[in-house]
C-alpha positions in Angstrom: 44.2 127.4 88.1 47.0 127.2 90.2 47.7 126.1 94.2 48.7 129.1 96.8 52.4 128.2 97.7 51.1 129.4 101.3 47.6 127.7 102.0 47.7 125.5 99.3 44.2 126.5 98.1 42.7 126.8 94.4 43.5 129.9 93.3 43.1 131.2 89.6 46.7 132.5 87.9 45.5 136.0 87.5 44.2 136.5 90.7 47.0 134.6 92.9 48.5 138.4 94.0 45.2 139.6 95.6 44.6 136.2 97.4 48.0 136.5 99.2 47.7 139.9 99.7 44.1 139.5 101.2 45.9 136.7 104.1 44.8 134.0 102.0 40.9 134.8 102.4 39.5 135.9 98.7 39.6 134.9 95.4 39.5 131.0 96.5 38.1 128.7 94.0 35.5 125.5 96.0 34.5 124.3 92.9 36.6 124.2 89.7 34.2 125.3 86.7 34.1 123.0 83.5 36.2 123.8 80.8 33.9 125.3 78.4 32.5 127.8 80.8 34.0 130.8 82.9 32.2 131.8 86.6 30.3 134.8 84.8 28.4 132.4 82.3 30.7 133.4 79.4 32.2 130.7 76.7 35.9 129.6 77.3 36.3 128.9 73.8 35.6 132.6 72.8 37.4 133.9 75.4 40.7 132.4 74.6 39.9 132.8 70.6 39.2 136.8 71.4 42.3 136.9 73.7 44.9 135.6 71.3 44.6 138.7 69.4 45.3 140.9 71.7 48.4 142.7 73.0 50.0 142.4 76.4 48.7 145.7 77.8 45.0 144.5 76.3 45.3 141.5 78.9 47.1 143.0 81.8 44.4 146.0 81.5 41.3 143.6 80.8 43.0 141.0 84.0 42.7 144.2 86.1 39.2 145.0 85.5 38.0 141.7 87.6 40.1 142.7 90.6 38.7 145.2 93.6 41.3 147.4 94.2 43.5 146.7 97.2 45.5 148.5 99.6 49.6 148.3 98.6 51.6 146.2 100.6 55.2 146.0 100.8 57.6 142.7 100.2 58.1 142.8 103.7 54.5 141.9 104.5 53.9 139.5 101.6 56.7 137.7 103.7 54.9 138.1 107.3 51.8 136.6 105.9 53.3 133.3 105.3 54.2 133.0 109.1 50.7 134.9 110.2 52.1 137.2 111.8 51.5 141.3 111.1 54.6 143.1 110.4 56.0 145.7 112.4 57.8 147.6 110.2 58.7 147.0 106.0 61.3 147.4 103.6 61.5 148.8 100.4 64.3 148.4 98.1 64.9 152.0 96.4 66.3 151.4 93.3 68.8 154.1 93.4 70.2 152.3 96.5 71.1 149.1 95.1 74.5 149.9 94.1 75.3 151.4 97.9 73.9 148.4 99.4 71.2 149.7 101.5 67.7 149.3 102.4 65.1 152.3 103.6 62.6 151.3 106.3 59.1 152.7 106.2 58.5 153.1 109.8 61.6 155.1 110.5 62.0 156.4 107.1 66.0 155.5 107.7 68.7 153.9 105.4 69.9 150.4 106.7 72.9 148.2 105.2 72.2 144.3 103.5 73.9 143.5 106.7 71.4 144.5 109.5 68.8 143.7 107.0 70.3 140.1 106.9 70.4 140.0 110.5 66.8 140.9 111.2 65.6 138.6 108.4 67.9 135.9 110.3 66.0 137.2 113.6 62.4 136.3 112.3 63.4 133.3 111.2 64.7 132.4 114.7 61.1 133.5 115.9 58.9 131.2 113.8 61.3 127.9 114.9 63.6 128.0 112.1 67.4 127.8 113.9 69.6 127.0 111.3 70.0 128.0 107.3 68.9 125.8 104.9 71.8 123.6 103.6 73.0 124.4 100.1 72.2 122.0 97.2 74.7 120.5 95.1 73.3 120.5 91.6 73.3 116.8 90.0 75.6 117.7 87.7 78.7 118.0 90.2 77.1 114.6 92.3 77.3 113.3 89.0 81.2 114.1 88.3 81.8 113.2 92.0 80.8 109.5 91.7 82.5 109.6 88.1 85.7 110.3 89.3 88.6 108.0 90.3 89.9 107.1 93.4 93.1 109.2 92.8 91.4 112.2 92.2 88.8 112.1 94.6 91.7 111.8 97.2 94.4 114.9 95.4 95.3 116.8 98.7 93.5 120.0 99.5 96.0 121.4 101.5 99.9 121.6 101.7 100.4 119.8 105.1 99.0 116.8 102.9 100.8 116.0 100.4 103.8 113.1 101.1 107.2 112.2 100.1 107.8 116.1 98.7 110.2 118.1 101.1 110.0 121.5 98.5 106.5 122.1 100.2 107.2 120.5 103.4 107.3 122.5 106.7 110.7 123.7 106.0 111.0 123.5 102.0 111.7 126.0 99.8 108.7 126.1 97.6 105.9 126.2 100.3 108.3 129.4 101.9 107.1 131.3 98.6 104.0 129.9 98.5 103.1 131.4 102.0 104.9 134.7 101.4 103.2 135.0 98.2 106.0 135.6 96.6 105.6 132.5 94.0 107.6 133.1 91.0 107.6 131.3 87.7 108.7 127.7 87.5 108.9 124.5 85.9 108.3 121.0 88.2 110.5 118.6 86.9 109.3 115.0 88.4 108.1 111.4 87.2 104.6 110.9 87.1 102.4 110.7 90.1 104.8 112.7 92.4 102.4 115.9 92.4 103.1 118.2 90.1 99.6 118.9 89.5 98.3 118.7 92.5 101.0 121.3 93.9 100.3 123.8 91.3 96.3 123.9 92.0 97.6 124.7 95.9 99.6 127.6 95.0 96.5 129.1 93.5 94.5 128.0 96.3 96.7 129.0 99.2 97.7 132.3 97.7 93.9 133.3 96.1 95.3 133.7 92.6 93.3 133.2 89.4 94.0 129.5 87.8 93.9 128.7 84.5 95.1 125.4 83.6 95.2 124.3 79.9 97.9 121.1 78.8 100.1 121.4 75.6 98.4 118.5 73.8 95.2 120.6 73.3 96.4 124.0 73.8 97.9 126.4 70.7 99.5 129.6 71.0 96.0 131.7 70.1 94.1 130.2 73.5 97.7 130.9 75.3 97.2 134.7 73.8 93.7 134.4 74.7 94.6 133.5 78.4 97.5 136.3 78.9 94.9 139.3 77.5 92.6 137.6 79.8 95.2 137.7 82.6 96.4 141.4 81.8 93.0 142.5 82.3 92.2 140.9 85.5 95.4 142.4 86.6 94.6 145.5 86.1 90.9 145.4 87.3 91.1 143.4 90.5 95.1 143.5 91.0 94.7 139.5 91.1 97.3 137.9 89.4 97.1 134.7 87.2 98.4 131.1 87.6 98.6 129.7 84.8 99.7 126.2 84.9 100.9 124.0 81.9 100.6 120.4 82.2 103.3 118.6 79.6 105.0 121.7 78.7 107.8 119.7 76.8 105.4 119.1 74.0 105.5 122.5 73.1 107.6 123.6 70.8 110.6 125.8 71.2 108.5 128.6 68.9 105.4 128.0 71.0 107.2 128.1 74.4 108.3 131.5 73.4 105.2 132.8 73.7 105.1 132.7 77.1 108.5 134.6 77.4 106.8 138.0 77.4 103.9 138.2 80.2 106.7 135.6 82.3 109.4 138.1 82.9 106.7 141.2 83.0 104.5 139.1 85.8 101.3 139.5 84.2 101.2 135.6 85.1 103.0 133.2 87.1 103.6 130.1 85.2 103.7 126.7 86.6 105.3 124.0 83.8 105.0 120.7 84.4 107.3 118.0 83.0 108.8 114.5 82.9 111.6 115.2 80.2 114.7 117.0 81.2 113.9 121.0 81.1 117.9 121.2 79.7 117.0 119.3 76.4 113.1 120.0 76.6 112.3 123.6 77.9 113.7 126.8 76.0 116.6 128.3 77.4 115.2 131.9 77.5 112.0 130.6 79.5 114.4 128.8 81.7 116.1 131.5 82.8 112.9 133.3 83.5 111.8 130.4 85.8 113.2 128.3 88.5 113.1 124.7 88.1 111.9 123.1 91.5 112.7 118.8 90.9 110.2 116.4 92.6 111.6 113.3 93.8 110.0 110.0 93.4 107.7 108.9 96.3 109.2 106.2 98.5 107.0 103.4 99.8 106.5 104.7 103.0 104.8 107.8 101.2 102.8 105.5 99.1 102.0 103.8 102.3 100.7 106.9 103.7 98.9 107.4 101.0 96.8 104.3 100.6 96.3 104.3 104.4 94.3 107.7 104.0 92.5 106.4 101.1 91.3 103.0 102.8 90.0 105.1 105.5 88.4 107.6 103.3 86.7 104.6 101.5 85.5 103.3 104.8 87.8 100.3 104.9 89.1 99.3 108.1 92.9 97.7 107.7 93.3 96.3 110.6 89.9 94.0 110.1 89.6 93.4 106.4 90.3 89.9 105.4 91.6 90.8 102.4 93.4 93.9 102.0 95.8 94.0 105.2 99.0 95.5 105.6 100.8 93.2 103.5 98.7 93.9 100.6 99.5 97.8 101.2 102.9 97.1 101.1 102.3 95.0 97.8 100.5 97.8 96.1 103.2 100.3 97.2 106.2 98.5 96.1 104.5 97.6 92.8 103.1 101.1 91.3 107.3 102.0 90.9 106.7 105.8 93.1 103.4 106.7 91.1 101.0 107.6 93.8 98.3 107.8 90.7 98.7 104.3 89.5 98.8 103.1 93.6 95.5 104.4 94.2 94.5 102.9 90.5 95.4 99.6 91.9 93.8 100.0 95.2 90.2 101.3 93.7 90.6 97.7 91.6 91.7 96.2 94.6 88.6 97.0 96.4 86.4 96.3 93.6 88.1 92.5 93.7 87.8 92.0 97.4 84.1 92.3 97.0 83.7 89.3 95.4 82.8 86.4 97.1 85.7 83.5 97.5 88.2 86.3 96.5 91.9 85.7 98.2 94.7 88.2 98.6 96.6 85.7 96.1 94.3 86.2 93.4 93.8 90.0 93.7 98.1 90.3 93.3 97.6 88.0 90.1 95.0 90.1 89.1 97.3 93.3 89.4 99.5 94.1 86.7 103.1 95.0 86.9 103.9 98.5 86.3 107.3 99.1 84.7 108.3 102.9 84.2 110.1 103.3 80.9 110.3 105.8 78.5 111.9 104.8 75.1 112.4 108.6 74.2 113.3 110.0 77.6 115.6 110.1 80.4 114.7 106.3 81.4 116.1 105.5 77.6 119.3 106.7 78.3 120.0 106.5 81.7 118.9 102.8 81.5 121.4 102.1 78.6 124.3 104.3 80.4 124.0 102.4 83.4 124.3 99.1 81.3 127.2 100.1 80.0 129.3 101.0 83.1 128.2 98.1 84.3 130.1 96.0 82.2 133.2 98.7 82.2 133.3 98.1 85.7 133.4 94.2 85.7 130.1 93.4 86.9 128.3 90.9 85.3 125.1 90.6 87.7 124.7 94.6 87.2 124.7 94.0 83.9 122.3 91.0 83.4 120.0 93.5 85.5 120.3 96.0 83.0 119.8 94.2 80.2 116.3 92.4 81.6 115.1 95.9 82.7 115.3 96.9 79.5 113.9 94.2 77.4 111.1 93.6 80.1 110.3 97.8 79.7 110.0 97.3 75.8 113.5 98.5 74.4 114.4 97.6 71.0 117.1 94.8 71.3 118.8 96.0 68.0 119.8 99.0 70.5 121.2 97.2 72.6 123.0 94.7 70.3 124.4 97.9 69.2 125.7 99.2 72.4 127.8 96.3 73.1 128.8 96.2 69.6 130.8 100.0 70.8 131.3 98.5 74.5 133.5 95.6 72.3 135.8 98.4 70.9 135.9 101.3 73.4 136.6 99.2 76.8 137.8 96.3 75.8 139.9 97.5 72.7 143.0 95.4 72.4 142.8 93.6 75.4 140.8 91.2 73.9 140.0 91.4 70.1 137.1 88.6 69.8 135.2 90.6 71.6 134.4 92.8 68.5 133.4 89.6 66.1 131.4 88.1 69.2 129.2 91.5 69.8 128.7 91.3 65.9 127.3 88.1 66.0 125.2 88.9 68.9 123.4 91.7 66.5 123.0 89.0 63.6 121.7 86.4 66.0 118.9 89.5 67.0 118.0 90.2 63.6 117.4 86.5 62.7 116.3 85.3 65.8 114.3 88.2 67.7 112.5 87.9 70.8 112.5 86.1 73.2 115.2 83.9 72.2 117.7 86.5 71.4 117.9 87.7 74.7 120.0 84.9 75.5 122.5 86.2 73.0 122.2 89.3 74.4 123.4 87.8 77.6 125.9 85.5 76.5 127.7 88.6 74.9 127.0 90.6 78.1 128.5 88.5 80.7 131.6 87.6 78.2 132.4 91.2 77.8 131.9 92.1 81.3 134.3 89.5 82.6 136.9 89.6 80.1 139.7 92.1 80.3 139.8 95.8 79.9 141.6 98.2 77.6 140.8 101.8 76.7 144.0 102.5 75.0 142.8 102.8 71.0 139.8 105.1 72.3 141.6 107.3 74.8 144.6 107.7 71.9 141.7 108.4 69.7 140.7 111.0 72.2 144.2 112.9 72.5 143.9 112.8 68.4 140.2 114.7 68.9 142.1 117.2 71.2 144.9 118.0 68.8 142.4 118.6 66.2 140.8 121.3 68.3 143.8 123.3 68.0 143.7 126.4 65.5 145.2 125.0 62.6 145.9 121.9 62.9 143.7 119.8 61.0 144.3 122.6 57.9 147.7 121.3 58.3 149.1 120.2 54.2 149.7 116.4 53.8 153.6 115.6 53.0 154.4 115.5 49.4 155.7 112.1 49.7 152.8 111.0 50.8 150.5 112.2 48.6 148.5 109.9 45.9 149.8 110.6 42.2 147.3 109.4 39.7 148.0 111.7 36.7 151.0 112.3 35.0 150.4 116.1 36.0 150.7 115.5 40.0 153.6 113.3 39.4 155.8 115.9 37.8 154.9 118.0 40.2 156.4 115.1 43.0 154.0 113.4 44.6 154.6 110.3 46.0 158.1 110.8 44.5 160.1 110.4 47.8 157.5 107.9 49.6 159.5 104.3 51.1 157.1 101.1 50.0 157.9 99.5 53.7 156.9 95.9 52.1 160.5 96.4 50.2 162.1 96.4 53.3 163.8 94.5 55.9 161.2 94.2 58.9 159.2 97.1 57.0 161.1 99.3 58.8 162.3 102.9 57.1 163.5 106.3 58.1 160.2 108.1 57.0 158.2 110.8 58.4 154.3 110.5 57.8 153.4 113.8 60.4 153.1 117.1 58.8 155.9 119.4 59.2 153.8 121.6 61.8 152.9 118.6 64.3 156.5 116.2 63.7 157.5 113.9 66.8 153.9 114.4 68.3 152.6 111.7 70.3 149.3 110.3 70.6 149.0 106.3 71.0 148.7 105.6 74.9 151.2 103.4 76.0 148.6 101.5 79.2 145.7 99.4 78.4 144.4 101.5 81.6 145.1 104.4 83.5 147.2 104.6 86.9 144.7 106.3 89.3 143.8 104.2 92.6 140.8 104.5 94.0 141.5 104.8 97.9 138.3 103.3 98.5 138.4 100.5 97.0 141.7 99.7 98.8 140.0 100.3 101.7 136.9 98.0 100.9 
């Protein structure tokens, strides 16, 4: 027994077709027979046991034997039953049409396109009150990743115009040129993270209707990358749309896996987008880098990040101007904190949010709540260019540079053996001979680290730091190390034969043939001073020692300053 989805009545399953096609007026059930016995007086129980047995065509043929026959109707007036009204015309789908896309009407006998079919149905629809299409659902399964999702992904741009602080694809920038020309070519985005490297690649597919394929080097191998360029290849050559495929991380990849995508790059079967944080010169193969440009994102200012936050505080429904809590100050906070990382801003403003809910909770408790965000990398460019920095610091004299250095690193995590180290080479290479204790005092600063450790030895660190950077200067031994290096470099040179004078003797062999024979012991002699020569023959009289501590250049600006 089931219910008419028109009138609602009782209707039994095998005869719901005739009761619709009869307007709703036969085949209605008043009173609903008991279980164990069927409207002609026959068992239930036997019924089903016989009907088990038999075949398909058995039951559609002995369903069929209960039903008068009934004119044929067409879908068209199955539909016009529903509103009560008698059709003036129907439709009948041929089924050698369905590939050209058109309809035959009965009445006229006439072919008609899905289009004016469309319209008409769109026309009834307007005549029995109904004005507008019915919305379309959103299965729970997308609702479901919707509420799941953070705060920084629910607000990634959807268009160029917004995304902030990146002039490549701003109104006048290179990249968003290409991107609107269609001309996109193959490239790796070189930025820190949270600057929108992804979130520029998925527009480029977006704004230029390209296939995207997105996979990240951590999970991907080279037989899904093969997978995705036969993939690619096909699509090319079936719908002439071309593939995006973007690589998130594509430093992790190694130099043998990156050359797989050397191939479909330069013949354009895809257009790859790399994204990175390393350095593409020490990361990225050179043959894939000369197939693609690199485009550099810069760091977002805090006015970006600003902007940024603003749009999400309005997108959350949270009014700046009258919150109690989270005011412009608090913005400010948040975008001076997250260090240009537009993801880990809108982290700290979806925890912000979820604080300021709480009752009794102050804007000085939320900022102690937060936690500081430092960007280091101990095996990237924030490594070195951390520890270069530190070190020109103190070249150049300053001693609060220096100190600034120093704390960054230590509070980012850096090994302080490394950095005992580095000042352990600083002691020799800039200050030299200036100022000898220098050396023993940088030494001791590394012992004190490896018997100390952290936290104390930081203020070894320092003390070692601020001596070096205000003593004096002297890069004589390692620039007259340098012109030695040079020499070197010259073809033949440093095959050059030793003087025989010179030479060690320790068997009676070597010293009949003469060496050492001639050599001057310079402790015999007055002052230690002898005629001697200790140059090879090739290279006599050359000079290499510097004779300044410094060199004579002057810096007009500082004169100036």
């Amino acid at each position: 027994m089931v219910d008419c989805p028109i009138c609602g009545a009782k209707v039994r399953e095998q005869n719901i077709n005739g009761h619709i096609d009869s307007q709703c007026q036969s085949y209605v059930v008043t009173q609903e027979p008991t279980s164990d016995t069927q409207p002609d007086g026959s068992s239930n129980k036997s019924q089903a046991v016989s009907s088990f047995f038999q075949t398909p065509a058995s039951k559609k043929s002995a369903a069929s034997k209960n039903e008068p026959l009934k004119p044929l109707q067409s879908p068209i007036a199955i539909g016009n039953v529903a509103r009560n009204q008698p059709s003036p015309s129907s439709t009948v789908v041929l089924k050698g049409d369905r590939d050209s896309g058109s309809t035959t009407d009965t009445a006229t006998g006439n072919k008609r396109s899905f289009e004016e079919g469309k319209t008409i149905d769109k026309a009834n629809r307007v005549e029995d009150g109904i004005t507008a299409d019915p919305p379309p659902k959103r299965s729970k399964t997308q609702n479901a990743f919707r509420r799941a999702a953070p705060l920084a992904d629910r607000m990634r741009p959807r268009s160029l115009d917004e995304v902030c602080g990146q002039e490549l694809v701003g109104p006048n920038g290179v990249l968003r040129g290409l991107i609107e020309q269609d001309r996109v070519p193959s490239m790796i985005l070189w930025g820190a993270p949270g600057t929108g490297k992804t979130t520029i690649a998925r527009l480029i597919a977006k704004t230029t209707g390209g296939r995207f394929v997105e996979i990240n080097s951590t999970s991907s191998g080279v037989e899904e990358c093969k997978r995705i360029f036969a993939e690619a290849r096909s699509e090319l050559s079936l719908n002439g749309k071309k593939t995006i495929l973007f690589c998130d991380e594509i430093h992790r990849f190694s130099r043998a896996q990156q050359q797989t995508f050397l191939g479909p790059t330069e013949s354009g079967q895809v257009c790859l987008v790399g994204a990175t944080t390393e350095n593409p010169s020490f990361k990225i193969h050179s043959a894939l880098l000369s197939r693609a440009r690199v485009f550099v994102l810069q760091k977002l200012g805090e006015n970006d990040i600003r902007i940024i936050l603003s749009r999400a505080m309005e997108h959350e429904g949270v009014d700046e101007a009258t919150s109690v809590v989270i005011d412009a100050e608090l913005i400010g906070y948040l975008a001076a904190l997250c260090d240009g990382d537009a993801r880990i801003a809108l982290n700290l403003l979806e925890l912000t949010l979820g604080l300021s809910s709480r009752p009794g909770m102050t804007k000085e408790a939320i900022k102690k709540s937060l936690t500081r965000h430092l960007l280091y990398d101990r095996s990237g460019d924030q490594h070195f260019d951390s520890i270069s920095a530190f070190h020109k610091s103190i070249r150049g004299s300053d001693p609060d540079a220096a100190l600034y250095y120093l704390a960054r690193m230590i509070e980012s995590g850096e090994d302080p053996l490394y950095i005992a180290r580095r000042l352990i080479v600083i002691a020799s290479e800039d200050i030299g001979l200036a100022d000898n204790s220098m050396l023993p005092l940088a030494i001791a600063a590394h012992n004190a680290v490896e018997k100390i450790g952290l936290p104390e030895a930081q203020i070894n660190l320092a003390h070692a730091t601020v001596a070096m950077a205000l003593g004096p200067k002297s890069t004589r031994v390692y620039r007259s190390l340098g012109n030695v290096a040079a020499a070197l470099r010259k073809p033949g040179v440093a095959g050059l034969p030793v003087p025989v004078h010179l030479r060690n003797a320790p068997t009676r062999l070597m010293k009949e043939m003469g060496y050492g024979k001639e050599y001057k012991y310079n402790p015999n002699y007055k002052d230690g001073k002898v005629a001697q020569e200790y140059l090879p023959d090739a290279i006599r009289g050359s000079k290499f020692m510097e004779d300044r501590d410094l060199g004579t250049e002057v810096d007009p600006e500082y004169i100036s300053h």
